[in-house]
N, C-alpha and C positions, 0 to 999 in steps of 0.2 A: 514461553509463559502461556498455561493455557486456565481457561475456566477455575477459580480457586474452589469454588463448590461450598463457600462460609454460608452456614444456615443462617448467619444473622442478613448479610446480603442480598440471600436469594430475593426477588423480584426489587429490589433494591433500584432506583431512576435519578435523574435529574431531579425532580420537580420535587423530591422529598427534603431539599438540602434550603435555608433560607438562603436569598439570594440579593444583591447590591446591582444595582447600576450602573455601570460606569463605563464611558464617553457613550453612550447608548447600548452597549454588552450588560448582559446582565452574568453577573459573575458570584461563586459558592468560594465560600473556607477552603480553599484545600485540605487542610490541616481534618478539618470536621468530616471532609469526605473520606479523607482515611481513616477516620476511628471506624467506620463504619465495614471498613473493610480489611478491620486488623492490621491495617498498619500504621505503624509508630512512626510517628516526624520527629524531624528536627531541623530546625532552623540554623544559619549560619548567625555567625556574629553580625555580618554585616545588614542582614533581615532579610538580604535577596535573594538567596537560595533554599529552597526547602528538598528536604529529602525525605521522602515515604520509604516505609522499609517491613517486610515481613519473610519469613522462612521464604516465601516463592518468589517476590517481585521486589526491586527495589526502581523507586521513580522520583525523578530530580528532577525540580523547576525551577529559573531564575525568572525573576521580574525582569519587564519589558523585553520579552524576549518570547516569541514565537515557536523555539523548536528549545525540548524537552528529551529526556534519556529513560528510558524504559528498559531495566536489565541489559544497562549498556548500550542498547539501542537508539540511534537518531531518530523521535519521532516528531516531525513537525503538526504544531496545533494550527486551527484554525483562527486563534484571537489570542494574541498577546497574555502572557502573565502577568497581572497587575497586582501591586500593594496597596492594602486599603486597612487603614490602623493599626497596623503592627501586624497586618496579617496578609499570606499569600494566598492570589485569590485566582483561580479557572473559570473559565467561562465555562455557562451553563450548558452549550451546546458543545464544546470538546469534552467534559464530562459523560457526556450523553453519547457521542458521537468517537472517539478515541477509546476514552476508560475503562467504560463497563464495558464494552464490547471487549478488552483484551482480559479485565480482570476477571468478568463474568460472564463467558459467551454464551448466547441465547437467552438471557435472562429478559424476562416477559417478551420475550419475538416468537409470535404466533406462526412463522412459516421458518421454519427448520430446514435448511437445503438439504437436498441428497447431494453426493458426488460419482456418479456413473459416467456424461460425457461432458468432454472437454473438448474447446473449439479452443487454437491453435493460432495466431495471427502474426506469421512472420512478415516485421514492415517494409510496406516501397512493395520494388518490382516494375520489373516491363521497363517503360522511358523515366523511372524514379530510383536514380541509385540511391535515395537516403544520403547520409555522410559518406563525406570518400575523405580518404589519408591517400593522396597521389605520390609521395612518397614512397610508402610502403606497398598500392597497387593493391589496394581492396576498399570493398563500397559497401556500405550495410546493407543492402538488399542483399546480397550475396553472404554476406556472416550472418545475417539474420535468419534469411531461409535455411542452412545447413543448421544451425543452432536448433531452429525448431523441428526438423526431419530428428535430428539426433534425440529429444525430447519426445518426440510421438514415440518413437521406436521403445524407449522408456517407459514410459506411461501406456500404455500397451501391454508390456510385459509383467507390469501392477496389474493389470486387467480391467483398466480404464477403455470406453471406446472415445474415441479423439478421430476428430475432426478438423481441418486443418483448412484456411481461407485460401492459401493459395501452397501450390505443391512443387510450384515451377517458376521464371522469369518474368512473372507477367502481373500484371492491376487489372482488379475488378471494373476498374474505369478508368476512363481515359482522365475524367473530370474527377482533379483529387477531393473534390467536398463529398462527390458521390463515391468515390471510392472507399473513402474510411466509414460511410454510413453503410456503404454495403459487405462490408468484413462485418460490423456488428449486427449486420440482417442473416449472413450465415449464422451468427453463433441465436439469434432470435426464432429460425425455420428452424435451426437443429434441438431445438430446447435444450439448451446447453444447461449444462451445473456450473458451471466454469470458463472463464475467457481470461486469456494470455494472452496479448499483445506482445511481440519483442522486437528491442531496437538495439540500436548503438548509436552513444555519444558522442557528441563533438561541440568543440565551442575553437574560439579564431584567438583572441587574446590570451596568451598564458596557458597556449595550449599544450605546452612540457609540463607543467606543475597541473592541469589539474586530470584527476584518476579517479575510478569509484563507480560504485553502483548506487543507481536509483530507483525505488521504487516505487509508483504512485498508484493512487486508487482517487475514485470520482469525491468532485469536490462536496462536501454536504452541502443543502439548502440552506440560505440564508451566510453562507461564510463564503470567504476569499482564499483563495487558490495561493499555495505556497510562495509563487513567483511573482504575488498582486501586493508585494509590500505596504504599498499607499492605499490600498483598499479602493483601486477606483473600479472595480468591475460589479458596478452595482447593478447591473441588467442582470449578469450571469449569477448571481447573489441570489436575485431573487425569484429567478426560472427553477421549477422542479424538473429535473430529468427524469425520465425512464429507472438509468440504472444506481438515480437515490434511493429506491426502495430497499436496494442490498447495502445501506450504507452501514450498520451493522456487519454484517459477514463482510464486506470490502475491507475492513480494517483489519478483521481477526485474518483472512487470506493474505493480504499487504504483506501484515507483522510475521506471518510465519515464513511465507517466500521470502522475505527481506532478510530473516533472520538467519537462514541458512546460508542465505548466498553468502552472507558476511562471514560466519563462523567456515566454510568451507572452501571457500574462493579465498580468506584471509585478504579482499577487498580494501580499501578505505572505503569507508560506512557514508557515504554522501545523502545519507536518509531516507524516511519511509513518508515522501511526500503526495500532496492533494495537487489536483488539476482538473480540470471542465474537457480535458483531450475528447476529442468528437465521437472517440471509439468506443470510451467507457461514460459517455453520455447517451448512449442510443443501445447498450445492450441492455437486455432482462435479465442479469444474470447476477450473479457477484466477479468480478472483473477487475483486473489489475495489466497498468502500463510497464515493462521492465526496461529500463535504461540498463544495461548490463556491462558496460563500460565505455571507454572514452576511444575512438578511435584515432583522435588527433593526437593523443599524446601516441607517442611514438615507441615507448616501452612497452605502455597497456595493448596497445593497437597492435606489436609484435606478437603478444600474447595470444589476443584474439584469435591473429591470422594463422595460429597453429591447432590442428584437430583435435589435440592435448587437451587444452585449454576451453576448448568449446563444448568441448566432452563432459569436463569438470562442472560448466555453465550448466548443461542441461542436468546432470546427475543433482547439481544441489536446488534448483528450479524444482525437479522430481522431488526429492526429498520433502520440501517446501509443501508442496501439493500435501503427499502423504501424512504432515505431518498438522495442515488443514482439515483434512478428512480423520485423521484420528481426534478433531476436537468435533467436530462435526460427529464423528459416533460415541462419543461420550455424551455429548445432551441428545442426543435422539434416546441413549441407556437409562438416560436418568431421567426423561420424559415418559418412559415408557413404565417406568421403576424395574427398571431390570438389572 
């Protein structure tokens, strides 16, 4: 999904939509934000689910429910879907902050990125294996770094210039708080267009059953982080970071890397979620974290540990990119009227 380009939408915002209060969110009609952007709802019988729908995008929200489906897509909000008189209601800042940046990218944002280079952040390294499957006898630093050689190599061949935090076995620091602050000082001295983080996943409990890609970008100002259920991260709530300014383009980049990996990995879609991660708090850039599968589960993590498979990771990452920077030169065309 990219930019719908409705003249009635154009410079279209949050703050134009009347708005409720509720537990201290202040929350829009969903229903009313879609007239405005040609698309037709519908409600369920039961009032909890609404579905937006037009030729380009369809988008389904349930009450009291967090995460949301965008042309298929898992995308987690930052504030709960709530009902409020017979109607479904978004908060003012996922509107803001989610919506228009996918239904309408660049719409009133004064600074338009380019995309020329790309800094590279394969995670761990040195005495940080990242997640290990001892099982199988492989550790994310080591999948991670070959995933992102294979991806420069790519992106390269686009005729992106790419820059890469680490090229070898080794951390920027010995001290990991300084270490992840200084991967996002490379991509800040390179003037980056672009920051890629990659990892691999792993969790202990249920570690056969659970599989899937993730995708995160920095968490907006004032909201809670995917994984903050209870909403107590009221410090980080309310610190502005560095790399809030691309909260705009962080979503529209998320959504489109997210979106490939799924359709061409044929993935489980584990969603296109928000975090405060240290890396994508300290760049200047527009910047995204990839979880790119599960190392503990023991079928994914076979997957992984074949060139095959990581090959497919970087080509659809590529793709991702590419298919960023073609929204990216479509509002620079229509900025330009050209």
């Amino acid at each position: 999904m990219v930019a719908l380009g409705l003249p009635e939408s154009r410079g279209a915002s949050a703050g134009q939509f009347k708005s409720v209060t509720l537990s201290g969110t202040a929350y829009i009609d969903a229903a009313n934000f879609g007239v405005s952007f040609g698309l037709k709802s519908q409600l369920s019988n039961s009032g909890r689910k609404l579905t937006l729908k037009s030729v380009w995008s369809t988008l389904v929200f349930e009450t009291d429910n967090r995460e949301c489906e965008i042309n298929g897509l898992r995308v987690f909000l930052g504030d709960p879907v709530r009902s409020y008189k017979g109607t479904v209601r978004i908060s003012r800042l996922d509107v803001e902050k989610v919506l228009i940046p996918l239904l309408l990218a660049g719409n009133d944002e004064k600074r338009i990125p380019t995309l020329k280079t790309i800094v590279l952040d394969p995670g761990h390294g040195g005495r940080d294996p990242g997640n290990v499957n001892q099982r199988l006898k492989i550790n994310e630093k080591t999948i991670a770094l070959d995933t992102a050689l294979r991806l420069e190599r790519i992106l390269k061949t686009m005729g992106y210039a790419v820059v890469m935090t680490r090229s070898n076995d080794s951390q920027l620091n010995s001290d990991k708080a300084a270490d992840l602050l200084s991967r996002a000082a490379v991509a800040n001295k390179a003037g980056a267009d672009l920051f890629i983080s990659l990892h691999y996943n792993a969790v202990g409990s249920g570690a056969q059953r659970v599989t899937g890609v993730e995708v995160y970008t920095l968490t907006p100002h004032s909201q809670y982080s995917t994984s903050d259920s209870e909403r107590d991260d009221d410090t980080g709530a309310v610190e502005i970071n560095p790399g809030n300014i691309s909260d705009h383009w962080n979503m529209q980049l998320g959504y489109q890397i997210h979106r490939l990996m799924i359709e061409e990995l044929r993935a489980p879609d584990r969603g296109l979620k928000r975090a405060r991660w240290a890396v994508l708090r300290a760049v200047e850039c527009p910047a995204i974290l990839i979880e790119a599968g599960f190392l503990s589960n023991d079928t994914e993590g076979g997957k992984i540990a074949t060139p095959t498979y990581r090959q497919k990771i970087a080509e659809a990452i590529a793709n991702g990119v590419q298919a960023y920077g073609n929204v990216l030169a479509g509002v620079h065309k229509q900025r330009d009227g050209k």
